[in-house]
MOPAC internal coordinates of N, CA, C and O (Angstrom, degrees):
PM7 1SCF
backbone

  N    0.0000 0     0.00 0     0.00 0    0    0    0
  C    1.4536 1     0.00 0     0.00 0    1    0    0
  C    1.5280 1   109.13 1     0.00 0    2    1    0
  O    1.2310 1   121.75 1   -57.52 1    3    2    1
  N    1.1235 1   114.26 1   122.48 1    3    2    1
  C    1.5208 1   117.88 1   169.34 1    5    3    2
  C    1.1623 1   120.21 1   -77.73 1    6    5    3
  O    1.2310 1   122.49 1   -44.07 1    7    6    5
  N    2.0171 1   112.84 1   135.93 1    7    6    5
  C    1.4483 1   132.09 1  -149.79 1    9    7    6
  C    1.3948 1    93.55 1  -139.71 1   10    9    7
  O    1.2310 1   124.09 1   -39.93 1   11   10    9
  N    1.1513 1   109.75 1   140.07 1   11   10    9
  C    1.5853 1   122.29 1   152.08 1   13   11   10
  C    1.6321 1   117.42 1   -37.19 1   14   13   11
  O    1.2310 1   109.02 1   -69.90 1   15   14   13
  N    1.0275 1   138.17 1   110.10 1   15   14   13
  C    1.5982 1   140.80 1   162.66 1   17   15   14
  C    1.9165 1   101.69 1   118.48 1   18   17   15
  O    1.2310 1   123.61 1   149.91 1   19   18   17
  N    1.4833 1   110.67 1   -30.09 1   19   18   17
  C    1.3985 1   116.25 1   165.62 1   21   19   18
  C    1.5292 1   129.66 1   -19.71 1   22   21   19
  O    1.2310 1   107.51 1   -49.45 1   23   22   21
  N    0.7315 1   140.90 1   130.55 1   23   22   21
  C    1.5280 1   150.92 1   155.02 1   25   23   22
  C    1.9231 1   120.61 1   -51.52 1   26   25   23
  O    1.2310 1   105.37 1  -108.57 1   27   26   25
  N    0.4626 1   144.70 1    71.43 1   27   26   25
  C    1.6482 1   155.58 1   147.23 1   29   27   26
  C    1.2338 1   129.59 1   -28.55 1   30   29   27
  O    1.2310 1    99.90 1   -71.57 1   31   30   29
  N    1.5852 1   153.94 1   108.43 1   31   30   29
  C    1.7887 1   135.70 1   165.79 1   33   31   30
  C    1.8093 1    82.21 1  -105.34 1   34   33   31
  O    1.2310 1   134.37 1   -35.86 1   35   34   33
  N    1.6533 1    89.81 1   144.14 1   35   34   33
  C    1.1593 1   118.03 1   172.03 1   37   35   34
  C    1.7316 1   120.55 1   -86.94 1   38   37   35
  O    1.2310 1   125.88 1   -88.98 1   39   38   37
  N    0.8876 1   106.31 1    91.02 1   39   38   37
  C    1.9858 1   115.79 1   171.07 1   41   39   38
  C    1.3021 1   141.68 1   -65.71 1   42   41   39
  O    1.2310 1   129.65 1   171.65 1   43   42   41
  N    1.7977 1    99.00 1    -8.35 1   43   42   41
  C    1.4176 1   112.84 1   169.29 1   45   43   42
  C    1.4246 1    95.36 1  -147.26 1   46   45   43
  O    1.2310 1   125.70 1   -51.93 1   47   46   45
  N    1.4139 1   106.65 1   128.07 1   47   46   45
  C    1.5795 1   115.12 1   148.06 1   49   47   46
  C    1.3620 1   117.13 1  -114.21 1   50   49   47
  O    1.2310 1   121.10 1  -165.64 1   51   50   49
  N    1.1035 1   115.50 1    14.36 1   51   50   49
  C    1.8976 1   106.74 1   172.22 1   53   51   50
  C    1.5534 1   104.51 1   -58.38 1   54   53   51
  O    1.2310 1   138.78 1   -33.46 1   55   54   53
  N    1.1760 1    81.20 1   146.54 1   55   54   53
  C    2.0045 1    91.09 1  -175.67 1   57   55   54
  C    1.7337 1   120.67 1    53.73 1   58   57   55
  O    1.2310 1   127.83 1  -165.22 1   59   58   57
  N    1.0482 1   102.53 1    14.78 1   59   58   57
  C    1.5719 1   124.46 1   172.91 1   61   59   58
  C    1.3401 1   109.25 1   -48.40 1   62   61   59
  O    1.2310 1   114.36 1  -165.92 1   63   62   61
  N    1.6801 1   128.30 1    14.08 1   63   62   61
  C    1.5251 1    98.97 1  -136.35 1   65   63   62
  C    1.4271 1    79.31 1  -135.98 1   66   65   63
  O    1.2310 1   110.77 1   -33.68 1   67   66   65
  N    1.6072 1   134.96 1   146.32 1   67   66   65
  C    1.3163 1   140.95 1  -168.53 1   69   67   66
  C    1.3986 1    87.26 1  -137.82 1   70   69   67
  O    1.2310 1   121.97 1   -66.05 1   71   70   69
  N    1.4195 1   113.83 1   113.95 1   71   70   69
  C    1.6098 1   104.83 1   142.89 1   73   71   70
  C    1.6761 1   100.34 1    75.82 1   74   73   71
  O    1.2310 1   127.57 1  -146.86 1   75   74   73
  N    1.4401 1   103.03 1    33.14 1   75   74   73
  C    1.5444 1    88.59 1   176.46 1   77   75   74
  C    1.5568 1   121.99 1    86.55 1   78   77   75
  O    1.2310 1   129.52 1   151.55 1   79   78   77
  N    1.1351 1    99.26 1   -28.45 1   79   78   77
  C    2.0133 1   113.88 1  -164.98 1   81   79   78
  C    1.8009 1    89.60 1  -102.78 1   82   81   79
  O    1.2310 1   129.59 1   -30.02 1   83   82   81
  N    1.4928 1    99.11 1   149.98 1   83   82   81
  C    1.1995 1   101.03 1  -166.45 1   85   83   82
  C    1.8653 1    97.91 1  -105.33 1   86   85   83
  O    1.2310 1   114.40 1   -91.97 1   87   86   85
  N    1.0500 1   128.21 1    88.03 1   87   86   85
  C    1.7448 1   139.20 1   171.91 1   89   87   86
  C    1.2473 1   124.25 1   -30.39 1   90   89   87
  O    1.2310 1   118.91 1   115.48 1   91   90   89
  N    1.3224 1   119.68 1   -64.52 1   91   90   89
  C    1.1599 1   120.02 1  -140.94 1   93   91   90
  C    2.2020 1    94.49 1  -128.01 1   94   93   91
  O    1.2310 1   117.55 1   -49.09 1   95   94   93
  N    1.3384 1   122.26 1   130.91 1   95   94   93
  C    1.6225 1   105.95 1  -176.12 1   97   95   94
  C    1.5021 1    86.13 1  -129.59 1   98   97   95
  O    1.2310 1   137.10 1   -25.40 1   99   98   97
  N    1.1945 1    84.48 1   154.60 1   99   98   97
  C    1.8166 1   101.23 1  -174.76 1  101   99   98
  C    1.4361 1   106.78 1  -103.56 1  102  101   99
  O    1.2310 1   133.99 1   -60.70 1  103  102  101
  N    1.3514 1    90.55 1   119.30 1  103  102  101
  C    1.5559 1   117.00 1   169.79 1  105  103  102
  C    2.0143 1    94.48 1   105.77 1  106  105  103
  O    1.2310 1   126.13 1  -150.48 1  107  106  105
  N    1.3994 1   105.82 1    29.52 1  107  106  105
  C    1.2923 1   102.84 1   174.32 1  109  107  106
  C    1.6176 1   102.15 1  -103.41 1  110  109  107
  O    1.2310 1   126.53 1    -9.00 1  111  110  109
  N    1.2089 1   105.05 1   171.00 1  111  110  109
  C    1.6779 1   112.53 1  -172.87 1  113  111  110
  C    1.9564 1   111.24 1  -120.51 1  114  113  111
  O    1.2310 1   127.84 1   -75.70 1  115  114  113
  N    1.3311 1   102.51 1   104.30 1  115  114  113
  C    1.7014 1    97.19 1   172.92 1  117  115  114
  C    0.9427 1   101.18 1  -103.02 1  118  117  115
  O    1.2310 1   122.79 1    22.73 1  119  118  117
  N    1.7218 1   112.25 1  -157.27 1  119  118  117
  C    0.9959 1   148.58 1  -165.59 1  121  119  118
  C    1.2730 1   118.93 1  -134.06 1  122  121  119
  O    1.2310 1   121.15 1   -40.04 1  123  122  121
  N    1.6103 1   115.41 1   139.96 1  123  122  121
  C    1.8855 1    94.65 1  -173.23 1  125  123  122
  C    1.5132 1    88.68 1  -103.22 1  126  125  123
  O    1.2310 1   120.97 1   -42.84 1  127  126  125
  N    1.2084 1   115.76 1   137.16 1  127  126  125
  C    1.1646 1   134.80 1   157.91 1  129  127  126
  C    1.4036 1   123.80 1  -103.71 1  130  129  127
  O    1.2310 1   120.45 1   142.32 1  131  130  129
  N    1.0149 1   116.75 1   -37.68 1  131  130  129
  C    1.8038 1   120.31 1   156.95 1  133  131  130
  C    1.6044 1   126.53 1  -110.26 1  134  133  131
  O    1.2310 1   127.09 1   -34.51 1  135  134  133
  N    1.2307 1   103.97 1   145.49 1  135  134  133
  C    1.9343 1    88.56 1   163.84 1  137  135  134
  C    1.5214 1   112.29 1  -129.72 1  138  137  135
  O    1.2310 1   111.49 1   -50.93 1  139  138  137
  N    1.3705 1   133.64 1   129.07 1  139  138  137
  C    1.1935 1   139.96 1   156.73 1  141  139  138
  C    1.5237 1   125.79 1   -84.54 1  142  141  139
  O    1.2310 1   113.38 1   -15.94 1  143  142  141
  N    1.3783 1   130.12 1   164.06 1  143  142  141
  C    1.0860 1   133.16 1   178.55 1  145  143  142
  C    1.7390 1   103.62 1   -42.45 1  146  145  143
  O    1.2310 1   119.55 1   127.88 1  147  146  145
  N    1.2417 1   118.47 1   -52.12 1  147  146  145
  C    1.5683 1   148.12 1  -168.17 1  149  147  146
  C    1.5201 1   121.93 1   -94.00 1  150  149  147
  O    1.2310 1   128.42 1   146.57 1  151  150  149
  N    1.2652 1   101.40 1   -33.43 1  151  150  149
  C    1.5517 1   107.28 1  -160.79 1  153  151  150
  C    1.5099 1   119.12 1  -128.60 1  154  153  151
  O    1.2310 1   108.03 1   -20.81 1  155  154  153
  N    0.9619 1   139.96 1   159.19 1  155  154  153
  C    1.2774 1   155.90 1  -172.53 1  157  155  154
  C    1.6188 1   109.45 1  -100.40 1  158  157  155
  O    1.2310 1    61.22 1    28.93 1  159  158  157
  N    1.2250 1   177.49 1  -151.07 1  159  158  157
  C    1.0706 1   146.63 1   -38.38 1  161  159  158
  C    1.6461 1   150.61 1    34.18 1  162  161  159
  O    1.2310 1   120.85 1  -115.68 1  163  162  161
  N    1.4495 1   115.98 1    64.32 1  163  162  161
  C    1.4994 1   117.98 1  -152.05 1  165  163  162
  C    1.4612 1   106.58 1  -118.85 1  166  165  163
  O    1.2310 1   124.23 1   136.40 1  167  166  165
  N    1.1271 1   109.49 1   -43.60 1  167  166  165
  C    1.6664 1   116.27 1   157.44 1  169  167  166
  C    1.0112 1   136.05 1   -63.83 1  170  169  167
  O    1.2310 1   117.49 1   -56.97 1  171  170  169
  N    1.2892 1   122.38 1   123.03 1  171  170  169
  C    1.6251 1   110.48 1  -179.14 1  173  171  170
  C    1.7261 1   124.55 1   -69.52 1  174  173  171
  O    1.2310 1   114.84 1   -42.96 1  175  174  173
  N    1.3705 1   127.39 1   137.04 1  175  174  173
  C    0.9482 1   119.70 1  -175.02 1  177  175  174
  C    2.0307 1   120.32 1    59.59 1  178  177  175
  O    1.2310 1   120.97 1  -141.95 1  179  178  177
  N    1.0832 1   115.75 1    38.05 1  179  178  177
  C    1.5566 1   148.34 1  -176.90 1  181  179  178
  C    1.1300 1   119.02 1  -114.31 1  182  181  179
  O    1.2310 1   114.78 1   -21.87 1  183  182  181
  N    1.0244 1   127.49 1   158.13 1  183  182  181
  C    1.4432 1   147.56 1   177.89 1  185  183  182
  C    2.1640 1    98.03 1   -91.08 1  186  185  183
  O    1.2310 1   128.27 1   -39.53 1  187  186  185
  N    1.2236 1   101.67 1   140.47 1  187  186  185
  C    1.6230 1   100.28 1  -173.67 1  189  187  186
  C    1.4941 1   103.61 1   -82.79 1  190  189  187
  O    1.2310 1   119.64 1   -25.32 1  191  190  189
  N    1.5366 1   118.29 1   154.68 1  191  190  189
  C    1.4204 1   124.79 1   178.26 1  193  191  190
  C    1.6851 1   115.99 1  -113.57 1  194  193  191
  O    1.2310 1   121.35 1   -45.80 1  195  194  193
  N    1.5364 1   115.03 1   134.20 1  195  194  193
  C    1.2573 1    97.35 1  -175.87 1  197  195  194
  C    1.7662 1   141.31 1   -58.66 1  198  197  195
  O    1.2310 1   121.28 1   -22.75 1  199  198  197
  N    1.2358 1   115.15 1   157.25 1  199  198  197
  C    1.5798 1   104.32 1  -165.15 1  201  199  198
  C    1.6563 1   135.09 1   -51.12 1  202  201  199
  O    1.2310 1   136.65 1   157.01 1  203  202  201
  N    1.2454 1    85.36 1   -22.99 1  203  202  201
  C    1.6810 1   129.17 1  -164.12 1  205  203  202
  C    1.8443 1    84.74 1   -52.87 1  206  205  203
  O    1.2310 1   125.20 1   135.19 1  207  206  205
  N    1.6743 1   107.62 1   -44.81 1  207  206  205
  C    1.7507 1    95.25 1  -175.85 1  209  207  206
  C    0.8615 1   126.61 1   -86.90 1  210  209  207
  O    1.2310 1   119.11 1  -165.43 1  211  210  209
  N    1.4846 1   119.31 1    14.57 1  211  210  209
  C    1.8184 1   118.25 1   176.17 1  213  211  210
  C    1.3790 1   100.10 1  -128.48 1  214  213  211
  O    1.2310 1   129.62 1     1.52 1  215  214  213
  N    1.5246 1    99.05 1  -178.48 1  215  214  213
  C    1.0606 1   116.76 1  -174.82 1  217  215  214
  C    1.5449 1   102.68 1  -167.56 1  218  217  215
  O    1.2310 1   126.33 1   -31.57 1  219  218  217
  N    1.2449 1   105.43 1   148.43 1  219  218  217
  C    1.9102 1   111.10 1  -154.94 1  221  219  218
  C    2.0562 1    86.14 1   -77.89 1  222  221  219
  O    1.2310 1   129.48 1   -31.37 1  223  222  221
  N    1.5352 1    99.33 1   148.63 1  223  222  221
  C    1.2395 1   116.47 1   160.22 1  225  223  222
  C    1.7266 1   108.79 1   -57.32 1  226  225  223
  O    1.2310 1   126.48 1   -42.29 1  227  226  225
  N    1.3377 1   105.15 1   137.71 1  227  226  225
  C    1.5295 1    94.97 1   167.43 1  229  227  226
  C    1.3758 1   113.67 1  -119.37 1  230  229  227
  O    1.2310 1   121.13 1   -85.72 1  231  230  229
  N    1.9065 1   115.44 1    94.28 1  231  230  229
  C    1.3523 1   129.78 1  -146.02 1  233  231  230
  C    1.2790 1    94.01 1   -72.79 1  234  233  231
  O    1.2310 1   106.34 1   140.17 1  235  234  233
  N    1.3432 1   142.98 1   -39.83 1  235  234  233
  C    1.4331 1   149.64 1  -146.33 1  237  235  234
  C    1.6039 1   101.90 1   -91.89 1  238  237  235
  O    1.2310 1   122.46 1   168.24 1  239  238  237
  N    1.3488 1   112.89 1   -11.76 1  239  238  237
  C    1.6833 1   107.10 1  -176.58 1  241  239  238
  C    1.5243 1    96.19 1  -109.66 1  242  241  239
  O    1.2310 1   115.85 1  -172.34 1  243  242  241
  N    1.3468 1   125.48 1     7.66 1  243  242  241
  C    1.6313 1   122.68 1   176.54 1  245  243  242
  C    1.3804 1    83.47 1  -101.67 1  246  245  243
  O    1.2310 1   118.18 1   115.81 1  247  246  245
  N    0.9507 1   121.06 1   -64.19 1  247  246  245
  C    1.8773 1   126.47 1  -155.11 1  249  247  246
  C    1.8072 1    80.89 1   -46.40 1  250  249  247
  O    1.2310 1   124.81 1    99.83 1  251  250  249
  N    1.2209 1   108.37 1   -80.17 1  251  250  249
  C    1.5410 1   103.88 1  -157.12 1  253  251  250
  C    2.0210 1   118.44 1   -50.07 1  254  253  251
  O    1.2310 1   121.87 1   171.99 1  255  254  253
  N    1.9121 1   114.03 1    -8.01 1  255  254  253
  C    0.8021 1   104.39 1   133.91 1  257  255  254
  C    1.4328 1   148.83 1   -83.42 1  258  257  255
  O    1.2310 1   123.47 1   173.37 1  259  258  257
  N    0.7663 1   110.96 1    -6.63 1  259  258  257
  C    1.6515 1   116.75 1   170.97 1  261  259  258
  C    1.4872 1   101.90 1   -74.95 1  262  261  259
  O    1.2310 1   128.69 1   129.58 1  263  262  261
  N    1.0239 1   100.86 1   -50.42 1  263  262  261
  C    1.7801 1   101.55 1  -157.03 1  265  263  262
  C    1.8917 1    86.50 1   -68.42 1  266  265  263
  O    1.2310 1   102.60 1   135.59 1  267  266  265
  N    1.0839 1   149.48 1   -44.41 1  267  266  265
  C    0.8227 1   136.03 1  -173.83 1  269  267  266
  C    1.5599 1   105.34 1   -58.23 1  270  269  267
  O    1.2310 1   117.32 1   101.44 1  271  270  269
  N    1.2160 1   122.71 1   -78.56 1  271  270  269
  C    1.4620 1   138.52 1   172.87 1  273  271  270
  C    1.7622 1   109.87 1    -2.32 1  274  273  271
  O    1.2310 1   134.46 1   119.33 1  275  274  273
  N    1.5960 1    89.64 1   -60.67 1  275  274  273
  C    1.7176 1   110.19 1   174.43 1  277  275  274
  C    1.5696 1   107.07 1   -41.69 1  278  277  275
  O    1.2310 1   125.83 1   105.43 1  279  278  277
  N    1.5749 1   106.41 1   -74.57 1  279  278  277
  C    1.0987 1   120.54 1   178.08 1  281  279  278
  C    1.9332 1   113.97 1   -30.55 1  282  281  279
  O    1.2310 1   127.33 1   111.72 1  283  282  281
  N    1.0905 1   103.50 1   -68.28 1  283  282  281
  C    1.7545 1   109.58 1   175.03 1  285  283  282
  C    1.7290 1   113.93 1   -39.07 1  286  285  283
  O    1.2310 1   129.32 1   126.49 1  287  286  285
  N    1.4557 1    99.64 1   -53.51 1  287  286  285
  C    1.1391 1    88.56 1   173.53 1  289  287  286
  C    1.4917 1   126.36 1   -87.87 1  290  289  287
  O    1.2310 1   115.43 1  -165.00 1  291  290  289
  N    1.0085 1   126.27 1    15.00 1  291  290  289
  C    1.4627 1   126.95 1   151.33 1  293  291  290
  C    1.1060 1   119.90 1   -74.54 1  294  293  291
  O    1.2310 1   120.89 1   132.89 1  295  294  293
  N    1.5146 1   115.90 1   -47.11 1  295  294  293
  C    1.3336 1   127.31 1   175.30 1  297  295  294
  C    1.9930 1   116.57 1   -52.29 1  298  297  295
  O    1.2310 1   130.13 1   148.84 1  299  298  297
  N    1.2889 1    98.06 1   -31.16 1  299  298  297
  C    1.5270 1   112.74 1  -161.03 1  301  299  298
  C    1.6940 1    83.37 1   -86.41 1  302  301  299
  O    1.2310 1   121.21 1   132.38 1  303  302  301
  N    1.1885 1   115.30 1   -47.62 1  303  302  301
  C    1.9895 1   107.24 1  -168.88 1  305  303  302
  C    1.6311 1    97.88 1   -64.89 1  306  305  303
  O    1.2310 1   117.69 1   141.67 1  307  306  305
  N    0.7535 1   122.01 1   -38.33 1  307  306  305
  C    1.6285 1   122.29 1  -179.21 1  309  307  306
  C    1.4343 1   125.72 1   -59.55 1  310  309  307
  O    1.2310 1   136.91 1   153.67 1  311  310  309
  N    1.5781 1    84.86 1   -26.33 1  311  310  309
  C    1.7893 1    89.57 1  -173.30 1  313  311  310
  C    1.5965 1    93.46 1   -93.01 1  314  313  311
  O    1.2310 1   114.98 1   168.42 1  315  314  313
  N    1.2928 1   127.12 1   -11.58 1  315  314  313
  C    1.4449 1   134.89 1  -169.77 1  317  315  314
  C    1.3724 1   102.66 1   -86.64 1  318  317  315
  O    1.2310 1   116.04 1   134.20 1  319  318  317
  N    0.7549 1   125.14 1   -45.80 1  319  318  317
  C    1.8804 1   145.08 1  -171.67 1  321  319  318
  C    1.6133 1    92.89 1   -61.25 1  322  321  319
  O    1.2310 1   120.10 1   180.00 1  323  322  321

C-alpha cells in the first residue's frame, strides 16, 4: 500500500516528460511525497503521476540481502586468514 515518506521504483517512464524535461526514469527510486486518489506525488513541486508506474520498494528483501552478502564475506575472510 502506498504511504507518504515510502520508497517507490518507477516501471514506466513513457510520456514521463513535462515541458520538454524528461521527469520520471525507469528503474529510478523516489519518494512519495503526496498521494491522490490517482496519482503519486514524487517530485517536488510537480504535477503527480499515475500509480500504475510504481511500485513500493521492498526494503526488507534488500536489508536481508546485504546482510547476507556481509555474512559471505565474513565467512570468505576467515577462510582466507
Amino acid at each position: 500500500m502506498f504511504e507518504i515518506g515510502k520508497k517507490v521504483v518507477c516501471l514506466n517512464d513513457n510520456a514521463g516528460t513535462l515541458s520538454g524535461v524528461k521527469k520520471l526514469v525507469k528503474g529510478e527510486i523516489y519518494e512519495i511525497l503526496n498521494i491522490s486518489d490517482k496519482d503519486l506525488f514524487v517530485i517536488p513541486n510537480d504535477l503527480g503521476w499515475d500509480k500504475s508506474r510504481f511500485r513500493l520498494v521492498d526494503e526488507q528483501w534488500a536489508e536481508n540481502i546485504l546482510s547476507k552478502l556481509l555474512e559471505e564475506a565474513k565467512v570468505e575472510s576467515m577462510q582466507l586468514a
